[in-house]
Every structure is written in C-alpha cells, then in structure tokens.
Steps between C-alpha positions, in 0.01 A plus 500: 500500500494231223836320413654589790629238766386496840732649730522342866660673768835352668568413824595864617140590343590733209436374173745412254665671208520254256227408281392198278356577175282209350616517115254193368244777407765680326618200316174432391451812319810506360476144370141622347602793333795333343272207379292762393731671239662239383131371372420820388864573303404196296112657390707795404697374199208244350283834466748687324373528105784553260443762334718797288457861551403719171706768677811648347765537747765625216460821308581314178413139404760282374529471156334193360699192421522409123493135606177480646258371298207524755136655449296726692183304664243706692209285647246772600239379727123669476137418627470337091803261563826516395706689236817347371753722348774402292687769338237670299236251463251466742311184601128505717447178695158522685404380831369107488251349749675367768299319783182729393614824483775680242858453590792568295623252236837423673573170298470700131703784615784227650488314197548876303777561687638141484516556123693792471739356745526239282535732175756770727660248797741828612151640616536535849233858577109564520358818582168416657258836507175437761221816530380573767192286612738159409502323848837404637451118475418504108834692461668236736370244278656666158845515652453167587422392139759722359795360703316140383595621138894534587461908506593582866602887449181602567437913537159618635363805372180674530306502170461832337185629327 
C-alpha cells in the first residue's frame, strides 16, 4: 500500500481511524505539471504563422472601395524559382547558387517588392502561390522577405496549373 501512513495500534490494541496522507508526492506533480504548461503555452504562440484564409465565409464579397489604389501581387513559387505577378505582367526570377546548390533569389524578389511599395505605399497584400513539392522552410523564408518589404497581408494559396 504505497502513500499510505502506517497505522499503529492504541493502547486498547485496535488500530486507529484516522489516517495521515503524505501530500509532498502530490505537490510534486502538481508543481511539475504546472511548470510544464506554462513552458509549453509559451512554444504555442511563437509557432503560430500568420496567415489569411482564401475561404469565403460571406455569400457576397464586399464591394470594392473606389479609394484603394492597391495592386494585385501573386508570387508563385515552382521547382524553376519564383514568379512575380503584378497585375497582368508577369516577372520570372530564377533560382541563384546559394552555398552550392540552387536556392531562391530572396534579395531580388524583396527588392521587387520594395519598389512597388515604394511606387503604391497603401499596398498592404501578397498572395503567395507554392506547388506542391515547395518545402515548408523555403515558403517560411518568402513570408519572411515579404513582411521585410512592408507587405504583411500575406494570403497563401496553392498554385494552380
């Protein structure tokens, strides 16, 4: 019987009622496990990627303001590189040698982007469109390098055929 206290009989020779329960152990786990969360509750919001949904939630979209003088930009990620997007015109930017093998040209496509922010400084969205095969970390990286532009609406897509 573990975590129970000893029980000694009295002088008449029947054992007492009362018992002592040793709460250290209990303490202990409780002091763990709250230790424990709080540690973990912080991990929990440094993971979180901002990110907004290309779901509609309304049956109609709201009718475009006449003020807004902002562009569509659509930075499409493929095995070739990147594809920037701005309105109609369409702009290739290949994958660069980066520590001996091909990586994507980050810098040109931040300076791209810090140009039309320049040009359009209401310009707050980027619609970033990865296949596939793109590994998570090379997607990381391009939200990284948009936000470094001043664009932090950033809406992740997957790219279409």
């Amino acid at each position: 019987m573990s975590g129970a206290a000893p029980v000694t009989p009295n002088k008449k020779g029947k054992k007492a009622l009362d018992a002592e329960l040793n709460l250290v152990p209990f303490i202990d786990l409780l002091s763990c496990l709250i230790s424990f969360l709080l540690i973990t509750a912080v991990w929990t919001q440094i993971s979180a990627v901002p990110a907004k949904s290309t779901g509609n939630l309304q049956k109609d979209p709201p009718p475009p303001d006449p003020n807004d003088h902002t562009i569509a930009i659509r930075v499409t990620m493929t095995e070739k590189g990147y594809t920037l997007s701005l309105q109609n015109e369409a702009k290739d930017l290949p994958k660069i040698s980066k520590e001996g093998r091909l990586g994507y040209d980050t810098k040109q496509l931040t300076d791209m982007l810090k140009q039309v922010k320049a040009k359009i400084p209401e310009q707050r969205a980027v619609t970033v469109a990865p296949e596939d095969t793109i590994q998570f970390e090379e997607i990381a990286d391009t939200m990284d390098q948009i936000e470094a532009a001043d664009l932090p609406d950033i809406v992740i897509m997957p790219a279409t055929s």
